[in-house]
Residue, then its C-alpha position, 0 to 999 in steps of 0.5 A: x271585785x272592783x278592787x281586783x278589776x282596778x289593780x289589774x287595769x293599772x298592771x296592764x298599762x304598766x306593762x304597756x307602758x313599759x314595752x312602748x314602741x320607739x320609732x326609729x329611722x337611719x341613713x348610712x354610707x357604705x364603702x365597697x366591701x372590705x372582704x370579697x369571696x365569690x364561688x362559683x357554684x357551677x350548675x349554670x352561668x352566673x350562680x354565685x354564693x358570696x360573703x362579703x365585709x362592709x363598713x358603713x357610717x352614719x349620716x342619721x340614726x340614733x337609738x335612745x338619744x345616743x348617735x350610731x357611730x358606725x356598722x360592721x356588716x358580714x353578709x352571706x348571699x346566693x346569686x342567680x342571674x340578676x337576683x340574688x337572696x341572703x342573711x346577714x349579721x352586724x354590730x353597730x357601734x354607738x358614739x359612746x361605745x355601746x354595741x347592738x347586734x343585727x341581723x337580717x334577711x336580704x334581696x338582691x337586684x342585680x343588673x349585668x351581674x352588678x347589684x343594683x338594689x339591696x333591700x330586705x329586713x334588721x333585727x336587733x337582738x341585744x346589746x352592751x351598756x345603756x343598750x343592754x336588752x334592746x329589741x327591735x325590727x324594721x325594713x330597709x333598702x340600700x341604692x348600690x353604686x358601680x363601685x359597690x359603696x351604697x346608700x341606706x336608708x331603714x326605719x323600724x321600731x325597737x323596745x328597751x326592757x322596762x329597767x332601762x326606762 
């Protein structure tokens, strides 16, 4: 019985060991939306569904050891007034060319119908080469500029699969 109590000890911690959270923490700046859609839903002044593309390049971040290079970002967002709530999906592209997926849920503070504040929360679903299989999920806040172009700061934690340890 002591035997079998051992084995399964060292099978937990094994596990454990092998889905171990890794911190991570970025900055990035956002230039003004590449692609711009708005419609004008029509039920009352400033109700707005818009899509928009934003590039945005990193100052900080890096996930196992690999700098992220670069973030293309498509969002989806319902306007109301001065809030405004969406999803969106993007890939970062790493300095060695590897891709992760994203995706996440935003909120929007808008003053005089000019976001202000985006803040919301990223997953990671997947990804290419040494990134192949990570998992991940954090929050994030982003300070718009009149112009458009921002500042994000986000951290998280993600998991690599136990072969790319």
């Amino acid at each position: 019985m002591k035997k079998a109590s051992l084995i399964l000890f060292v099978m937990l911690a094994l596990a454990a060991s092998a889905a171990a959270q890794n911190k991570f923490s970025e900055t990035s700046q956002c230039g003004k939306a590449e692609k711009d859609y708005k419609i004008e839903v029509g039920d009352r002044p400033g109700h707005v569904f818009q899509i928009i593309q934003v590039k945005c390049s990193f100052t900080k971040g890096e996930i196992e050891g690999i700098q992220i290079k670069e973030e293309l970002a498509t969002e989806f967002s319902e306007i109301r007034e001065d809030a405004g709530r969406g999803r969106w999906l993007s890939v970062l592209t790493m300095a060695n060319g590897d891709k992760v997926n994203c995706y996440g849920e935003l909120t929007l503070t808008l003053k005089d119908g000019v976001p202000q504040i985006e803040e919301g929360t990223w997953n990671w679903s997947g990804g290419t080469g040494k990134l192949k299989g990570i998992k991940g999920k954090g929050t994030y806040k982003a300070n718009i500029a009149a112009d458009g172009s921002g500042t994000v700061e986000g951290e998280g934690e993600y998991t690599m699969p136990a072969s790319k340890k």
